[in-house]
N, C-alpha and C positions, 0 to 999 in steps of 0.2 A: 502484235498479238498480246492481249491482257489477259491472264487466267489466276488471278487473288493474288494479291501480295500475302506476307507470311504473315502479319499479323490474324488474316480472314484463313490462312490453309488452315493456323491450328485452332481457332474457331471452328471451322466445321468438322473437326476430327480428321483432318489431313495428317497431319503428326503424328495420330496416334495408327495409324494404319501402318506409313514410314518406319515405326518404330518398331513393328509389330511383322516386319518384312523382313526376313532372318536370312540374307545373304550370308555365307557363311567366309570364304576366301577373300582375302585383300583386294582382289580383280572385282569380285559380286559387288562388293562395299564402297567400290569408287563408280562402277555402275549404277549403283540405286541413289547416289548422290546427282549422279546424272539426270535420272528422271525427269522430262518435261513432257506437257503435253505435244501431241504429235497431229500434225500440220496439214498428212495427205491421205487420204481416205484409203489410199491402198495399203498404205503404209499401216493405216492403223486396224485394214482388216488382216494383214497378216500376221501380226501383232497376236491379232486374238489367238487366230489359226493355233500360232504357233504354241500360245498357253494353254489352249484346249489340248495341243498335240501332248503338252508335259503332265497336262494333271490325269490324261490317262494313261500315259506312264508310273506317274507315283502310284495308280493304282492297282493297275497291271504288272508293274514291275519293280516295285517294292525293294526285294533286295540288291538289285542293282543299281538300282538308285541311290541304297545307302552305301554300296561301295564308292559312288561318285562324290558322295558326301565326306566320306572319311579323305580320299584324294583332293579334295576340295578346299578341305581341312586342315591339309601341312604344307598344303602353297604356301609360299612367301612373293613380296614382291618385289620382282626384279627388272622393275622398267627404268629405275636408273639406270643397271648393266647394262642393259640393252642400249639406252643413251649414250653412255660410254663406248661401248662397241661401234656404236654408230659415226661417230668423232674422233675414233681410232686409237684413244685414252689406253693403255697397255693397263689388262685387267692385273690388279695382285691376287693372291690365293685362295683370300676368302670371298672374293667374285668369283671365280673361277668355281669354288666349292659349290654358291649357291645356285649358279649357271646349270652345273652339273644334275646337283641333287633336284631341281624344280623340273629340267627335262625330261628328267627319270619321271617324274610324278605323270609332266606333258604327255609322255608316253604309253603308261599305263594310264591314263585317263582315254586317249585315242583309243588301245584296246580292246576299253569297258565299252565305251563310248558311239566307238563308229561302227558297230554292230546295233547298237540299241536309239542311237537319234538319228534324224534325218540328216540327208547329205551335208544340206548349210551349217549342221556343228559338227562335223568330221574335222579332228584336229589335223596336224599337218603331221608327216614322219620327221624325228630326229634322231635317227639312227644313223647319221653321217655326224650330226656332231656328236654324237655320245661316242661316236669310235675314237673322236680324237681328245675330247675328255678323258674318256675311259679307254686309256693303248692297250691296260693287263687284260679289260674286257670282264672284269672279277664282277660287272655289275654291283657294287658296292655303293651306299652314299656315301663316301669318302673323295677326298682330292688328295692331291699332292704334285710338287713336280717329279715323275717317274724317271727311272734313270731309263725306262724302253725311249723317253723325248730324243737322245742323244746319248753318242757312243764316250762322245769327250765327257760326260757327265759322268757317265756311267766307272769313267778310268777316276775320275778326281775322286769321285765316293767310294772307289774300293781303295786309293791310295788312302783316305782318312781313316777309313777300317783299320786298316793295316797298322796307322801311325795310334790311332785310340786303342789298338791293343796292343801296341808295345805299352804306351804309357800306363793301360793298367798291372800292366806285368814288372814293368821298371819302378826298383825300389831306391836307385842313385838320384837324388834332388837335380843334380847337375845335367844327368842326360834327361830326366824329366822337364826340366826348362826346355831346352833344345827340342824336343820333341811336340812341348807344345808352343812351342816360335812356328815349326814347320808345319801345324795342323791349321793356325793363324792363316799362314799362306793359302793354304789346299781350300781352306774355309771360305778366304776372301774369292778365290777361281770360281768355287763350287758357285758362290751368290752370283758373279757375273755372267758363267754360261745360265744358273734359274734367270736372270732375269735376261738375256736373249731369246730363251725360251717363251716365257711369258710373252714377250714383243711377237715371238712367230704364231703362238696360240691364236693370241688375240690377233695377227693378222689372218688365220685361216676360220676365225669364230666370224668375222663382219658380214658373211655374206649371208650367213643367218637370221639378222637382225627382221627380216620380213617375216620369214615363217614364226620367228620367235613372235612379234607385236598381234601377227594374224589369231596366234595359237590364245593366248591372251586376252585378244577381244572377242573369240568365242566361247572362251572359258567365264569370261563377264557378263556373257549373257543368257548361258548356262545356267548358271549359279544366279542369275536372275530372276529366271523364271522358273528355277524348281522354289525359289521364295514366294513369286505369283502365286503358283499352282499351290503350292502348301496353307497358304493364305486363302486362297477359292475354295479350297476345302473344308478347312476351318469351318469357316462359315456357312459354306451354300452358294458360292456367288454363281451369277449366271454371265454367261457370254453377251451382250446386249447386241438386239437387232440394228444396223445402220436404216432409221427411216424420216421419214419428213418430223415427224412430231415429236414432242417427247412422251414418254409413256409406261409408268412403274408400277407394279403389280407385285405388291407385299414387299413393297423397300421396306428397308431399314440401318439403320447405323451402326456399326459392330461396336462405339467407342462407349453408346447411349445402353447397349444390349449390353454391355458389361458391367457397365455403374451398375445396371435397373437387376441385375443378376446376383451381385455382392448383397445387394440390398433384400433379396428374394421379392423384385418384383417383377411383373410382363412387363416385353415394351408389345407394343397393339404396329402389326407391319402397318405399310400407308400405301393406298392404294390412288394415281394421281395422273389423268392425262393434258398435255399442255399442248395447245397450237401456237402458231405467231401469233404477237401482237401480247398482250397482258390478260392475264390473270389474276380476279382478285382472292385473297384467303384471309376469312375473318374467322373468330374465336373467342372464348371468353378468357378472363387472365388466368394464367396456369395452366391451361388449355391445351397449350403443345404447339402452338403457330411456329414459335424458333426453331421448333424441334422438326416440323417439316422441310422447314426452308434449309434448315443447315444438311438435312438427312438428306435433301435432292439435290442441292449445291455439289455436297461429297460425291454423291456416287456421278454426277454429269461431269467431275474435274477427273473422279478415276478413269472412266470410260475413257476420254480423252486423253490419261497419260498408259493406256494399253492395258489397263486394270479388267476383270470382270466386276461384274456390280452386283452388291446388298440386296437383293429380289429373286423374288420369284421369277418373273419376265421382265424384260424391258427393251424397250424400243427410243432410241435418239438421233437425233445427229449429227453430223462434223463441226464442231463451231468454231467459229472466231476468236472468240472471249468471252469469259465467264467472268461475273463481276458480283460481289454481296456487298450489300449496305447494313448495315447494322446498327442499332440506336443507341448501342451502349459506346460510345466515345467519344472524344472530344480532345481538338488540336490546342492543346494548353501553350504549346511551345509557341505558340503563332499568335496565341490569344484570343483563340476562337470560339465561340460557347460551341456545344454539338448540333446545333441545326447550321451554322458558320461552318463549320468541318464538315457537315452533310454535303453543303452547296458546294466545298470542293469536289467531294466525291461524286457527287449528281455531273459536273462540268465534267470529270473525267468521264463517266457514263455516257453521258450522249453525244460524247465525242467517239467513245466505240460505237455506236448505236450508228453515228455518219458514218466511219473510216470501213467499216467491216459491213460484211453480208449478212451475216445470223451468229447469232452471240445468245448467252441467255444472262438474266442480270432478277437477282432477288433481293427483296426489299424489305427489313424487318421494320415495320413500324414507321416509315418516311415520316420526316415531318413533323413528329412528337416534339421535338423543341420550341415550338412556336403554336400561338394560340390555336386553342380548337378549330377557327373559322376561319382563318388561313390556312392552316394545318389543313382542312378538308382538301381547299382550293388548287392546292399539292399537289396533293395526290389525287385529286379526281382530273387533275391539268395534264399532271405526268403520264397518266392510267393513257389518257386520249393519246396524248404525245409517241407512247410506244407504240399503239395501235396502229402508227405510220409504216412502222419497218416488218422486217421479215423475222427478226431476232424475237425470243422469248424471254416472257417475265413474267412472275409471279411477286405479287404486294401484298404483305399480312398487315393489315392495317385494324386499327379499332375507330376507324369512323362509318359513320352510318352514310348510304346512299354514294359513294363512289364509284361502284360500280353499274355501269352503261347497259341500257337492256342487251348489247351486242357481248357485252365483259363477261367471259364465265367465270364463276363465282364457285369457291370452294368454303367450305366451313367444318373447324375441327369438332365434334360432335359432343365434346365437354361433359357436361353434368347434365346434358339436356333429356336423360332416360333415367334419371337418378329420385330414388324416394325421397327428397330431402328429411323427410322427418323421421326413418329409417335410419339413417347414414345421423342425423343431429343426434340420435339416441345412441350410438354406438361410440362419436365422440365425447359424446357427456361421461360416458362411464370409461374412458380413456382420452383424457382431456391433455396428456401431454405427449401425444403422437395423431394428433389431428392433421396436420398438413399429411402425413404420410397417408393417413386413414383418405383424404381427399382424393391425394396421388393413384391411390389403389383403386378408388372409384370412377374416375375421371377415366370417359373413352376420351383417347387421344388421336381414333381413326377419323377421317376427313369423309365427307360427301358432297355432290355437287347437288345446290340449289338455285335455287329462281335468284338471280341478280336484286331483286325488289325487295325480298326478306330483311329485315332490319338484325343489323350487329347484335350476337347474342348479350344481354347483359346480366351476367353471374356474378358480376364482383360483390353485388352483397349477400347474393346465398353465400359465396365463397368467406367473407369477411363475417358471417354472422353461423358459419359451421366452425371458424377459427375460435370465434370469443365476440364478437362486439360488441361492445355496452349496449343494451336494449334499448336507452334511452335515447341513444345515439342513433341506432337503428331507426326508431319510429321516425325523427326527425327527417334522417337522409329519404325512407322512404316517401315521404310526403315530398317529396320532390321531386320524386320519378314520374 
């Protein structure tokens, strides 16, 4: 299974979703590092099930929620103890402490808990070990070893009593030494029977060790998915239908929605359905092609690792592997220019495209490193090539005529409704915020058109609303 290596997750905004997924307890935090995509469709409809079942919890039950939060919150971790315990290692006291003190949390969490989630996160009872943690029963977060462990403890600590208040009371240097010669003794007993003690603790703590790892791994996924569900809300996200196609209805990217929000601008949702076989998606530059391709890469990786997704609706299916190609790099280390680095990436692609069933795999710009008339040959070879399998693909390309009257053909809608002499006049009288001024004009939503349509080309409305020498202009024009 291939689902992007890390230089393409934080490309498409994978990172920033990660980052932005607020486990709160040390168990959440080695959970979410866990995250991978998920392999079996049952698997990943319960998945959903169960995040739908949380985020109408945060909404419906708000303050107990955050009582689980604050509990969630003074966990510590203690899966080394538990390691130890397992291997029979005799705890010292400050395991013992945090044994104790995490239980207690274990336990009122079970409390909160096994009345408000379903059965699969019902913690386990530890009310057997906290009696032998806790023998006074004082429900404290405190430890110590208790003189209730042992009657012999309990004689050697009242003998030291006894001997530390003579000595405060003795004002002869001489019977002060002697006195504390013989607390020396009492001192050295006291540490032998604590540490027999400790040895029997720890032999009646091991059998614990299941319910403890149990309680732990549903406390991880707990704290999981009240990070999911906080995160769906955030945003809007929707649960995605499991179906043959792919199919998004007002996507969008929460990483792009932030930038464009700082800045006080819209992002425009994208509306976009995909069968087997390729799809091509053209656009003029600045247009927003990367911005599709990376905004559907993300939400089809989250869907996969149990996420809801960036939309309005959406409809997907189980894949194999997800794969981005990308135009902007190049293997320097190997000495490869970026269409040499492409060609490794393409060989790792269609070796998913053989080994797997259905995969989806997107393509910025294929080809760009090599002449335009090869560069066509690419991609309109490639375009055929995927048309083979059952996996999906979408190629933003800016070549004309690559797509096959069978290729549906998408196109980002650009400047294509825009006054240009409107918008020129607007730049002119604010000539050093023209790219934004463009940015704010440019629809960035997609539509499906006729496969035969020729590539938009705006690069010189775009380059002559920037600034371009006029003279320069006439020239280039005369050659279109």
């Amino acid at each position: 299974m291939r689902y992007l290596d890390e230089n393409n997750r934080n490309k498409i905004g994978l990172e920033f979703i990660l980052n932005h997924l607020d486990t709160i307890s040390p168990y959440g935090n080695i959970k979410k590092r866990q995250i991978s995509p998920i392999h079996k469709l049952e698997n990943l409809e319960e998945e959903f099930t169960n995040l739908e079942f949380f985020i109408n919890l945060l909404k419906n039950n708000k303050k107990e929620i955050e009582k689980v939060e604050v509990l969630l919150m003074r966990l510590k971790d203690i899966t080394n103890i538990i390691k130890n315990l397992d291997t029979c290692r005799i705890l010292d006291e400050v395991e013992l402490f945090e044994l104790k003190v995490n239980s207690m949390i274990f336990m009122e969490l079970k409390n909160i808990g096994n009345s408000l989630f379903s059965k699969e996160f019902h913690l386990f009872d530890l009310k057997k070990l906290l009696e032998i943690l806790d023998p006074e029963e004082k429900n404290i977060p405190t430890f110590h070893i208790y003189s209730k462990y042992s009657e012999k403890l309990k004689n050697i600590r009242d003998k030291k009593s006894k001997i530390e208040a003579q000595m405060f009371s003795e004002t002869n240097s001489e019977l002060q030494e002697i006195l504390r010669d013989k607390r020396r003794v009492i001192v050295i007993a006291e540490s032998c029977e604590e540490d027999l003690i400790k040895k029997e603790i720890t032999k009646s703590l091991v059998g614990f060790t299941k319910i403890l790892t149990s309680n732990i791994e549903i406390i991880k996924y707990i704290d999981l998915l009240i990070a999911k569900a906080k995160l769906s809300i955030k945003y809007g996200a929707v649960r995605p239908k499991i179906s043959e196609n792919i199919e998004f209805i007002g996507m969008f990217n929460p990483e792009i929605l932030e930038i464009l929000n700082k800045k006080k601008q819209r992002f425009q949702k994208l509306d976009i359905l995909l069968k087997n076989g390729n799809t091509i998606l053209t656009g003029a530059n600045m247009g927003g092609k990367t911005v599709v391709l990376k905004t559907l890469t993300l939400n089809l990786m989250l869907a996969q690792m149990g996420f809801f997704v960036f939309a309005d609706y959406a409809e997907l299916p189980l894949l194999d592997f997800i794969q981005f190609l990308s135009d902007d790099f190049q293997d320097i280390t190997k000495g490869l220019s970026s269409f040499g680095a492409e060609m490794i990436k393409l060989k790792e692609i269609t070796g998913s495209l053989k080994t797997y069933k259905k995969g989806f795999i997107a393509l910025d710009e294929f080809a760009r490193g090599t002449n335009p008339s090869e560069g066509k040959n690419f991609v309109k070879g490639l375009s055929e090539y995927i048309n083979k399998f059952e996996s999906f693909s979408i190629m933003a390309t800016h070549y004309d005529g690559v797509a096959g009257i069978e290729t549906p053909h998408y196109q980002v809608i650009g400047l294509k409704n825009i006054n240009f002499e409107n918008l020129k006049r607007k730049i002119d009288l604010n000539n050093k915020d023209s790219v934004s001024l463009i940015q704010n004009h440019m629809d960035y939503s997609i539509e499906k058109i006729d496969s035969n349509l020729e590539v938009p080309k705006d690069a010189l409305n775009i380059a002559t609303l920037i600034g371009l020498d006029k003279e320069l202009k006439e020239i280039i024009k005369k050659l279109y």
